[in-house]
VEXMI-634574 format. One record per atom (N, C-alpha, C): residue in three letters; z, y, x. Coordinates in pm, whole numbers, plus 50000, padded with zeros to 5 digits. Example, Ala and Ser with C-alpha at 12.3 -4.5 7.8 and 13.67 -1.06 7.14 Angstrom:
BEGIN
ALA507804943151319
ALA507804955051230
ALA507804967051320
SER507084977551285
SER507144989451367
SER507875000351290
END
This chain:
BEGIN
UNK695953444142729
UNK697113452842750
UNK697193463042637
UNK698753465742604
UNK698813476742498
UNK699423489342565
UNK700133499642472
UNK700683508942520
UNK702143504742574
UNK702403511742679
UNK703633511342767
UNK704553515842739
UNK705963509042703
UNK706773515342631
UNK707873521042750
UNK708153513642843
UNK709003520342965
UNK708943514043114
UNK709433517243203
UNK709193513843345
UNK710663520643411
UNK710683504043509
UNK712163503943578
UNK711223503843735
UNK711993517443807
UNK711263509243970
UNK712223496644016
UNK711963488144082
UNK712703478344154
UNK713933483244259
UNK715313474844277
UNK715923476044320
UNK715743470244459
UNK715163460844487
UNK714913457244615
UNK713413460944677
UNK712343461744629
UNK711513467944706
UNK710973480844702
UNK710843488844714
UNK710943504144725
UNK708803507244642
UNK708413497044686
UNK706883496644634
UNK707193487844486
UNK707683484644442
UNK707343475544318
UNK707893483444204
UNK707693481044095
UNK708043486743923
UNK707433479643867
UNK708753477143740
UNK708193467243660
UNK707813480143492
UNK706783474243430
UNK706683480443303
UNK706963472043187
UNK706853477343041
UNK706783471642923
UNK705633473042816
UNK705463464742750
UNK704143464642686
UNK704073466642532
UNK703273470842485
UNK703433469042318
UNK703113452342269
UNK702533442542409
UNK701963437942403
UNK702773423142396
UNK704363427642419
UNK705333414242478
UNK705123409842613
UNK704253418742688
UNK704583415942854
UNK705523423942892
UNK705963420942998
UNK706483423143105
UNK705843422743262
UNK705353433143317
UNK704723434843439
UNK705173437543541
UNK704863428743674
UNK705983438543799
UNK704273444843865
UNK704413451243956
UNK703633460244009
UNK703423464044140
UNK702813464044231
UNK702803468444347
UNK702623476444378
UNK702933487544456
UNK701903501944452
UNK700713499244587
UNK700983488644674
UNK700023483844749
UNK698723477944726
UNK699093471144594
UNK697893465244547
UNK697983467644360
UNK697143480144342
UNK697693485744227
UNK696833482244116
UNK696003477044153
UNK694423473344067
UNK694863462043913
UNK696123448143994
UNK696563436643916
UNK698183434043918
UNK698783431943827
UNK700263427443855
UNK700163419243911
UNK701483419044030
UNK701603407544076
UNK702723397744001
UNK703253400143894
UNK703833395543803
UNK703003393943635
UNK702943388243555
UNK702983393143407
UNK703453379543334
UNK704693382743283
UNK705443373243207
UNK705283379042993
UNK705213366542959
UNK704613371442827
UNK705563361642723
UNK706823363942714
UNK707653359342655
UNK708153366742575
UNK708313378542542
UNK708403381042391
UNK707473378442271
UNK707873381342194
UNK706883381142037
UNK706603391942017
UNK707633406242030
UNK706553418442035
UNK706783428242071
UNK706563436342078
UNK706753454042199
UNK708023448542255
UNK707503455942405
UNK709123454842492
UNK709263469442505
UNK710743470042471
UNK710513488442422
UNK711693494242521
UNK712643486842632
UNK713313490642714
UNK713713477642806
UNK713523484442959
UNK714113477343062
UNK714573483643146
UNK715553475643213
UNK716623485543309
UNK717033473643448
UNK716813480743535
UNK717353473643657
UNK718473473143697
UNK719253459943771
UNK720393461843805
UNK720793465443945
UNK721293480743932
UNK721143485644044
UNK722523482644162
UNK723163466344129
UNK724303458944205
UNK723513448444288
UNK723693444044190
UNK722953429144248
UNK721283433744305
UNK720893438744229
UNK719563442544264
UNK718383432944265
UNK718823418244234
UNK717773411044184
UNK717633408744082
UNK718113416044011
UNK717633409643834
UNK717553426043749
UNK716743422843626
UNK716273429143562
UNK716223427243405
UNK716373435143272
UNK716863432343170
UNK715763438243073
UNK715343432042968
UNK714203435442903
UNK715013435342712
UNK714683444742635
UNK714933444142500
UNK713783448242435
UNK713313438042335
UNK712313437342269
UNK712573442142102
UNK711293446942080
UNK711553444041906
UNK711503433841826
UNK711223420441929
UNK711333407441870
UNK712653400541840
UNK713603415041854
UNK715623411041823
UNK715633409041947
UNK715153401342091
UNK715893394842177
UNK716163405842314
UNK717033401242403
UNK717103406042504
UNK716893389442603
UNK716203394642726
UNK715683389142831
UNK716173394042981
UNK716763383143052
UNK716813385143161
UNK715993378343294
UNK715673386543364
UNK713913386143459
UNK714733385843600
UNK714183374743679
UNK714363378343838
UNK712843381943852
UNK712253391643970
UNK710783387343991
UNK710573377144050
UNK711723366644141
UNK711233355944150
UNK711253346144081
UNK710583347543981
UNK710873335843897
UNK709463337043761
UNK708613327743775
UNK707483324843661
UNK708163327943528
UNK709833324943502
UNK710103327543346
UNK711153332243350
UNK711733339143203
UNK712573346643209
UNK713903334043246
UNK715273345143326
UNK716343336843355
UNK717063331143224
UNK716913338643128
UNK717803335842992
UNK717393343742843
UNK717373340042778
UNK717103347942654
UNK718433350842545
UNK718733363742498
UNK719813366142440
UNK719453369142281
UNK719673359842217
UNK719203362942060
UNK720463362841956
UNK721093378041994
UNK722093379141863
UNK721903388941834
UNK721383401741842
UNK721163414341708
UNK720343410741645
UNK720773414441534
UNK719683411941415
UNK718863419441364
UNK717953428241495
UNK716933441341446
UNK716753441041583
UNK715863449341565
UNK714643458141668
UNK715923458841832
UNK715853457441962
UNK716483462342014
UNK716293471042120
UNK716503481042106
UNK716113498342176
UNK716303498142281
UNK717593492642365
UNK718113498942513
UNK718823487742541
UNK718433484042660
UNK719653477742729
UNK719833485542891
UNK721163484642954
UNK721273494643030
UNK722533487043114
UNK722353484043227
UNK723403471043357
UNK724493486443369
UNK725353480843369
UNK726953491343427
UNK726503493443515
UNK726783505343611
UNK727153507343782
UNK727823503143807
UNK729033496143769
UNK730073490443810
UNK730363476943865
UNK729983471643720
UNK729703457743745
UNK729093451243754
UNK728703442243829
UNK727263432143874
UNK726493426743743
UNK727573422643649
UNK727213407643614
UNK727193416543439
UNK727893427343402
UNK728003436743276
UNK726913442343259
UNK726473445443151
UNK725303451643069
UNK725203456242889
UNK725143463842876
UNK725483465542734
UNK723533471742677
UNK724013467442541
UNK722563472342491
UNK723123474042332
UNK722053482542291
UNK721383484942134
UNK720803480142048
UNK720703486041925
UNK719423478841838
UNK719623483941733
UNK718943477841630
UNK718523487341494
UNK719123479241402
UNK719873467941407
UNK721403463841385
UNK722203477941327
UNK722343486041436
UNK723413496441416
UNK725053493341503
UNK724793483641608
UNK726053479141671
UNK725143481341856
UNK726173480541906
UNK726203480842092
UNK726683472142117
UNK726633458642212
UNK726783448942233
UNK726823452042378
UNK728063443842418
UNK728593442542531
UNK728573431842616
UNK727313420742752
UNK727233408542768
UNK727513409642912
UNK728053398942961
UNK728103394443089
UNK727303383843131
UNK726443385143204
UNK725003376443204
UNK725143362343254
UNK726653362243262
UNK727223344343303
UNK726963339443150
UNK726893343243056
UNK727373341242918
UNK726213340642817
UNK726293331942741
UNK725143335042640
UNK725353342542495
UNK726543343342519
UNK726743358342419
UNK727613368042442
UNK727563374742310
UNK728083388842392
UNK729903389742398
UNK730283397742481
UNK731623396942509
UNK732573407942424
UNK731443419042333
UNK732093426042284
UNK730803432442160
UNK731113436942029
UNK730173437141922
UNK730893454041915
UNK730333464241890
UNK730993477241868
UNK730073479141727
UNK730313479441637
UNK729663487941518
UNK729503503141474
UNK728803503741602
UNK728333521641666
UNK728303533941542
UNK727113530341490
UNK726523537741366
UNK726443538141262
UNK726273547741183
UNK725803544641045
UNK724403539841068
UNK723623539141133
UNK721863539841129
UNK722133534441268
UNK720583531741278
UNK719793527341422
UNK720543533941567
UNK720683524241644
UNK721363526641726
UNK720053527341867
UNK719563547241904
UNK718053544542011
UNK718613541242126
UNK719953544042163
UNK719623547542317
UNK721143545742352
UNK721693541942538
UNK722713543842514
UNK722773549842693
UNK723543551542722
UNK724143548642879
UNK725873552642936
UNK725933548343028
UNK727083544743130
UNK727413557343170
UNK728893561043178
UNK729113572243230
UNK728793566843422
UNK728573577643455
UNK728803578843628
UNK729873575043678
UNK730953584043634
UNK732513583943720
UNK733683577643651
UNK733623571443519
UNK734393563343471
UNK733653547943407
UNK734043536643458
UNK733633525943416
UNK733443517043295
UNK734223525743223
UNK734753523243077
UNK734393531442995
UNK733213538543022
UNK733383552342909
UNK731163547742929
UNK731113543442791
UNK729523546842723
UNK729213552942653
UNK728283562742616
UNK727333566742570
UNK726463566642452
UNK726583564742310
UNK724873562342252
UNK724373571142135
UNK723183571742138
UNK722913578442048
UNK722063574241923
UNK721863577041825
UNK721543573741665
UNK720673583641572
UNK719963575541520
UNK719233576141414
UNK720403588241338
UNK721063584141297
UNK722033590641211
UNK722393605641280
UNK721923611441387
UNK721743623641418
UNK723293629641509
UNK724063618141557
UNK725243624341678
UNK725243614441820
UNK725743620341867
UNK725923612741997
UNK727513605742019
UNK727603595842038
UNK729283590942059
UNK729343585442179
UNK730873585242155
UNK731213584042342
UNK732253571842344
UNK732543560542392
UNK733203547642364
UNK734153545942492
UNK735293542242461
UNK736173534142559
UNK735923521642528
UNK735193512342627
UNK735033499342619
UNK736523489442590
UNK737343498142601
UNK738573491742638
UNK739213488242512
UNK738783496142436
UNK739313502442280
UNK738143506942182
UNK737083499442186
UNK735933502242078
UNK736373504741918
UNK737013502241877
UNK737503501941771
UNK737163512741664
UNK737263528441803
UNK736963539541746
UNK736163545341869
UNK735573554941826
UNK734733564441932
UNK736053576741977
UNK735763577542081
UNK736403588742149
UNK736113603742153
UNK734813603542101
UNK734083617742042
UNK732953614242014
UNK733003624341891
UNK731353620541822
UNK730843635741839
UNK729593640141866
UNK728913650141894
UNK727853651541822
UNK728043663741742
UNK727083669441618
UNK726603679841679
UNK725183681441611
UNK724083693641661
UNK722843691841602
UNK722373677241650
UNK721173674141630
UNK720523673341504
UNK719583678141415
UNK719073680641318
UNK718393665241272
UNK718053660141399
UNK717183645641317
UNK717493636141449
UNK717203623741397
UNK717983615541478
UNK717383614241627
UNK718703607841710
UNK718833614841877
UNK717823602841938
UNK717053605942039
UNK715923596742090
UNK715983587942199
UNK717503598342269
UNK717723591442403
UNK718853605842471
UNK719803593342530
UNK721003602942603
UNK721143597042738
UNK721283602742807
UNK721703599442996
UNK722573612442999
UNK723993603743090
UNK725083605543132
UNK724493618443282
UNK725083627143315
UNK724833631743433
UNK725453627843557
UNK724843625743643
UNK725483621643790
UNK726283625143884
UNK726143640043842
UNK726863648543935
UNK727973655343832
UNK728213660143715
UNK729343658043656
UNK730233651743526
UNK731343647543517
UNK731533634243469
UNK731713635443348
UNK731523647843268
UNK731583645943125
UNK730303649543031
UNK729213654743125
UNK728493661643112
UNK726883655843020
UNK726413654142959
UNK725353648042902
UNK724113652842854
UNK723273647742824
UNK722063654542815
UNK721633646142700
UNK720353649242617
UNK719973645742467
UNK718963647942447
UNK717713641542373
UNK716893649542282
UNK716393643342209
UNK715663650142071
UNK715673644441939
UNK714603648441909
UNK714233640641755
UNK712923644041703
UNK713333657841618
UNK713923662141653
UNK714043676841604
UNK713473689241683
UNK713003680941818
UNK712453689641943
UNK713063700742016
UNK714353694242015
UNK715333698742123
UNK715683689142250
UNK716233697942342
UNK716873690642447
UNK718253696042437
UNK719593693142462
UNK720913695842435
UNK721503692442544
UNK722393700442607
UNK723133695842660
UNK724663697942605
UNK725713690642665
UNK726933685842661
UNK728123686142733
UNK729133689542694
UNK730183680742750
UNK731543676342685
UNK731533663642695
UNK732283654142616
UNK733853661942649
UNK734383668042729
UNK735593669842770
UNK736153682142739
UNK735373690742667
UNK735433704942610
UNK735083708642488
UNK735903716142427
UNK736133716142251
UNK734863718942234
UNK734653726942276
UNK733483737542256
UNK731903730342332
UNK732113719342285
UNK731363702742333
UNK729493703842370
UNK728993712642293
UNK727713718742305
UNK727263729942381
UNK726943727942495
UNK726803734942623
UNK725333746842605
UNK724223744242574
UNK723203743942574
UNK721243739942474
UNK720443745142402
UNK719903744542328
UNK718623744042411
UNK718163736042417
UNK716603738542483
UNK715193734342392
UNK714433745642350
UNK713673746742234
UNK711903750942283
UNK711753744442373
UNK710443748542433
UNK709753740142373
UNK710163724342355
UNK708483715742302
UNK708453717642117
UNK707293713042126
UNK706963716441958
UNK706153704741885
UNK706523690441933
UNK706993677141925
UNK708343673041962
UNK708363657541890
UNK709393652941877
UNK709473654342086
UNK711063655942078
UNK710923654242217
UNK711923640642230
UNK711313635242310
UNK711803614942334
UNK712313613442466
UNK712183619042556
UNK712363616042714
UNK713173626542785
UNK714503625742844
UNK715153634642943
UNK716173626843046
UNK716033628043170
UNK716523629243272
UNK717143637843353
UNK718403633243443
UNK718693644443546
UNK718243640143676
UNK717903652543763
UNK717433650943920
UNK718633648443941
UNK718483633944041
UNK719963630444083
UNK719733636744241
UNK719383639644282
UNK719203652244409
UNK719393666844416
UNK719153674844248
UNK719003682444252
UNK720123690344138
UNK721533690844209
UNK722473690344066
UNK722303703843984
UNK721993700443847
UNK721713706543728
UNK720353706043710
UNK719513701643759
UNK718193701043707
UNK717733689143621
UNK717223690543521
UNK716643684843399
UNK715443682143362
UNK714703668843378
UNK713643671243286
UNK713273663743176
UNK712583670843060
UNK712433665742950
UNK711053658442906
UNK710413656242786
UNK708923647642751
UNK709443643142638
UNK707893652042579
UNK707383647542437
UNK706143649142361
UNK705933649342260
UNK704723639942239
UNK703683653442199
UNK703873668942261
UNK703603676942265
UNK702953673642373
UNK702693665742448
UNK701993659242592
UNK702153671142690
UNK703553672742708
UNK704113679542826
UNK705693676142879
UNK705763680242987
UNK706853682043060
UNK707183686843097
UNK709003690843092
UNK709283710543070
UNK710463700643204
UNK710883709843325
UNK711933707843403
UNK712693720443366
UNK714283713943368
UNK714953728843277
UNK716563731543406
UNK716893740243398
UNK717903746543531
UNK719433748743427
UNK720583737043452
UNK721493736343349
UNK722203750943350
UNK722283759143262
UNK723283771643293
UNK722423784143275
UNK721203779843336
UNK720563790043325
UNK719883792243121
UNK719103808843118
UNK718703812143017
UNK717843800342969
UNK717453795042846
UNK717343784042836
UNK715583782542798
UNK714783785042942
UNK713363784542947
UNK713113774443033
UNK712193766943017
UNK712073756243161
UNK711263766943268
UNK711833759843427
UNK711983766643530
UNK710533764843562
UNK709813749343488
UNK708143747443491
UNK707753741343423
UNK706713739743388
UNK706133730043258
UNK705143720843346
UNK704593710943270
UNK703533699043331
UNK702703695743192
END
């Protein structure tokens, strides 16, 4: 086993999560019997560096490797359901719509967002996102058509699937390129960020004045932020400062606790 690059919990059993490996596995997990996977599928060629569950259907699961490919996983099943080999680089994120069952869009170091419907063996839509590496992307909450991603090249953009052609806003701040963006749950324009510049940022796409917020506590690259979807405006961040700051949106901009 190598280092773990991310972890999806399962949509149908409340005990299972699957992880990713530096190693080209793919692991599902029990928390009942935590000692051995009760899964390990070893079909990439190398690091699996994002997976995301589909939280519709709820039996399937989506893996992007740096071996170019994307993979789609039932846990019932010894091998992957399908393999998707059209970016031509590293691929960072893949991430299933809320919307739609069968939709999923992903990244890569291509510099494009790719749009697939998992009936299909290719993609249904090619967006040429970035100037640079394309890390991270996600789904708005409250509109079905409106994604997310962020770049190497240091902004965050915001896409009408409908009309890729152009971005709908591009969002400058970030000093070095962005590591990872999630959409907020509880309001619909609202976004969150952080970069190897060792900020956390917040957003909102729907107001001139588009940069909400500066959060400057870690002193590493910071790679990891989430919102409490229970707890509206709460934030937490992770980075390689080997901590974790939870931050209170609005408020003076100190985390409310560290880990």
């Amino acid at each position: 086993m190598d280092g773990q690059y991310d972890v999806a919990w399962s949509e149908m059993n409340d005990n299972q999560l699957v992880s990713t490996c530096g190693d080209g596995s793919v692991k599902l997990w029990d928390l009942q019997s935590p000692g051995f996977p009760l899964m390990s599928w070893e079909e990439h060629q190398a690091e699996v560096y994002s997976v995301d569950w589909n939280l519709i259907t709820k039996d399937t699961f989506a893996t992007g490797s740096w071996d170019d490919t994307i993979k789609l996983w039932s846990p019932e099943s010894g091998q992957s359901i399908s393999t998707l080999h059209e970016h031509q680089n590293c691929v960072y994120g893949v991430c299933w719509s809320p919307y739609q069952p069968t939709m999923f869009a992903s990244c890569a170091g291509d510099r494009t967002v790719k749009l697939w419907d998992m009936g299909m063996n290719q993609s249904t839509t090619t967006i040429p996102a970035h100037d640079f590496e394309v890390l991270s992307l996600d789904w708005n909450k409250y509109n079905p058509n409106l994604l997310v991603t962020a770049s190497v090249d240091k902004t965050i953009k915001c896409w009408d699937i409908r009309n890729p052609s152009m971005e709908l806003t591009i969002l400058h701040g970030h000093t070095y390129a962005v590591r990872r963006v999630r959409c907020s749950p509880h309001q619909q324009g609202v976004i969150a960020s952080c970069s190897y510049d060792m900020t956390m940022r917040m957003w909102d796409m729907e107001s001139p004045n588009s940069q909400l917020q500066v959060f400057e506590h870690h002193t590493e690259f910071t790679v990891g932020c989430d919102f409490n979807m229970f707890n509206e405006g709460q934030i937490a961040s992770c980075a390689w400062d080997e901590t974790v700051h939870v931050w209170n949106q609005g408020e003076y901009p100190q985390p409310a606790m560290g880990f």
